[in-house]
C-alpha positions as CSV (number, residue, x, y, z in Angstrom):
1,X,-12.2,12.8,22.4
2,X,-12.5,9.5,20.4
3,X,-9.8,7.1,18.8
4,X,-10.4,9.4,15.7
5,X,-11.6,12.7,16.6
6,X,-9.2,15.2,18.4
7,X,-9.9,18.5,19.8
8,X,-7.1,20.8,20.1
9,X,-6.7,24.5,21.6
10,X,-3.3,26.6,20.7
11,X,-1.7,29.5,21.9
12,X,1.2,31.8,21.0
13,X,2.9,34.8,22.2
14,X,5.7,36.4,20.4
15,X,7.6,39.5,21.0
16,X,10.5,40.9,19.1
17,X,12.2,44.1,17.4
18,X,11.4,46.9,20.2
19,X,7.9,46.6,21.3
20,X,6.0,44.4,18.3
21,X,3.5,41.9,19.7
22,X,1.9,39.0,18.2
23,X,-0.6,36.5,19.6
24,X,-2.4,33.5,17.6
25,X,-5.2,31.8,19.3
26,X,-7.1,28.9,18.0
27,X,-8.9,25.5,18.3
28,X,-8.7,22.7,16.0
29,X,-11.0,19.5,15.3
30,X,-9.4,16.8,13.5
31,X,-11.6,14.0,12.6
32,X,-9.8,11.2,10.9
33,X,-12.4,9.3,8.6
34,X,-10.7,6.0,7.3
35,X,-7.1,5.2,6.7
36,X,-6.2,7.3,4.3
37,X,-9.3,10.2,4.5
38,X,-9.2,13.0,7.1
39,X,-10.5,16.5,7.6
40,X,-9.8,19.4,10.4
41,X,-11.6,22.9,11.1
42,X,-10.0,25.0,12.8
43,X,-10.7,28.5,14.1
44,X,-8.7,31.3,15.8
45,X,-7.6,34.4,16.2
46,X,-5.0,37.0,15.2
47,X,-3.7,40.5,17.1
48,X,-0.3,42.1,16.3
49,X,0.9,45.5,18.0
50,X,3.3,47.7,18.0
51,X,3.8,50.4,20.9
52,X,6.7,52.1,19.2
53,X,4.7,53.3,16.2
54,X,1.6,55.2,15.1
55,X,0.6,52.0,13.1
56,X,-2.7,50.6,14.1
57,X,-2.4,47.3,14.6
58,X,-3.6,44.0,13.1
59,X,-7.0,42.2,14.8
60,X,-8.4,39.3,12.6
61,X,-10.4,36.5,12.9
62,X,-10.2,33.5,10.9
63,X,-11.1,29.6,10.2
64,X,-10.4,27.0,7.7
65,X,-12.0,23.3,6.4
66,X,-9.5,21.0,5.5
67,X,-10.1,17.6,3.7
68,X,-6.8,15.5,2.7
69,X,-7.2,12.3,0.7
70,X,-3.1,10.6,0.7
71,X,-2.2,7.7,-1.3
């Protein structure tokens, strides 16, 4: 978006082991602050299946705030 602000979106599919499923969705904004200052929320999704099973599968939703100071 600007020379310090970045706006991301992510996906990913994975199968494996029979019929197990997972998928991640989520968008990130990065905003770096000064040289050495910079921060990111992101916020997403989570769904894993499995057909093979009675198991109920997994369906989250999720963000997080990130603020990194390196030296």
């Amino acid at each position: 978006i600007l020379s310090n602000l970045n706006l991301s979106a992510n996906y990913g599919n994975l199968q494996y082991t029979g019929d197990v499923e997972e998928e991640e969705v989520y968008g990130q904004l990065t905003y770096k602050m000064s040289k050495n200052l910079s921060t990111y929320v992101r916020y997403g999704t989570y769904t894993k299946e499995n057909t093979t099973t009675n198991v109920e599968g997994i369906d989250a939703t999720g963000g997080r705030l990130q603020v990194a100071y390196t030296f």
